[in-house]
Every structure is written in structure tokens, then in C-alpha cells.
C-alpha positions in Angstrom: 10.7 4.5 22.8 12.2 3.9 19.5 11.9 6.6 16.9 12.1 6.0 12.9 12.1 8.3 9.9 10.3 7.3 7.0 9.6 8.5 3.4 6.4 8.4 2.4 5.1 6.7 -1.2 3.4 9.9 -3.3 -0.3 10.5 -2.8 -0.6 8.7 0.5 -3.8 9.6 2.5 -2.2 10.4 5.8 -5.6 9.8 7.4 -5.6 6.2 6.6 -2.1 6.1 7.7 -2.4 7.3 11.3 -5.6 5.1 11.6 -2.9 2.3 10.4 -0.2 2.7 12.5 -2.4 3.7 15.5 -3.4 -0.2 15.3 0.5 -1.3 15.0 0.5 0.7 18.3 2.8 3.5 16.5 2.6 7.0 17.3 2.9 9.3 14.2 4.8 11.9 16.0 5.6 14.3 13.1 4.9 15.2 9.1 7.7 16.9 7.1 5.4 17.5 4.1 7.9 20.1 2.1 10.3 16.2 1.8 8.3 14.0 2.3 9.0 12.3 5.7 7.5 11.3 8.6 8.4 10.6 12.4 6.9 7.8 13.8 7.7 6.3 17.2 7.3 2.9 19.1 7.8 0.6 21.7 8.6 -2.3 19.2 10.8 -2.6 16.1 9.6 -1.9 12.4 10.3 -3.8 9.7 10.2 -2.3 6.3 8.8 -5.0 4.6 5.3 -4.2 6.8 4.8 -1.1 5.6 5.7 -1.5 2.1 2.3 0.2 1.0 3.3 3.4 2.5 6.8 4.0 2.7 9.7 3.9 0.5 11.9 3.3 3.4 12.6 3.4 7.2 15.2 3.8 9.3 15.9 4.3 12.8 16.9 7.6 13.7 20.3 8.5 14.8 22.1 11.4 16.0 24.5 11.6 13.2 22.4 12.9 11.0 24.0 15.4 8.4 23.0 18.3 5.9 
């Protein structure tokens, strides 16, 4: 399973979202609403340039991740 971090476009309806990705067979595992960004996870790659309606960007999650 392949996990990605996304940030979401403003004034999304996150119920149309999950609906979305539930029929790109993509789990919307978690919503960070205080910044914006949501976990999703799947089995097969995203591209960014499918989900251009929703998200400003995605990227794979890594563990390097610093604050």
C-alpha cells in the first residue's frame, strides 16, 4: 500500500471527494483540517494531474519528513 499526502483546493466538499476516490479504489485514510491535508492510500500510483480539481498537490509520503 502506497500512502500520499495531499493539500486540498479551499472549499472542497469532502463528501464528494471520498465518494471520488472511493471509485479510483483510494482509501481516504485521514483529514488534517487545521492545514489542510489529507492521507490517502492505494494500491496503484497517483498522478497529480488526475486530481487536479481537488488538490493543489500530492506527494508520496516519506519518512524524512521534517518540522
Amino acid at each position: 500500500m502506497i500512502t500520499y499526502l495531499a493539500v486540498l483546493k479551499k472549499d472542497i466538499n469532502l463528501k464528494k471527494l471520498e465518494v471520488f476516490l472511493k471509485n479510483k479504489g483510494i482509501k481516504l485514510a485521514a483529514h488534517y483540517k487545521t492545514i489542510g491535508v489529507v492521507k490517502l492510500e492505494s494500491n496503484i500510483s497517483i498522478l497529480e494531474s488526475e486530481f487536479q480539481q481537488y488538490f493543489i498537490s500530492i506527494e508520496e509520503e516519506k519518512d524524512n519528513l521534517t518540522i
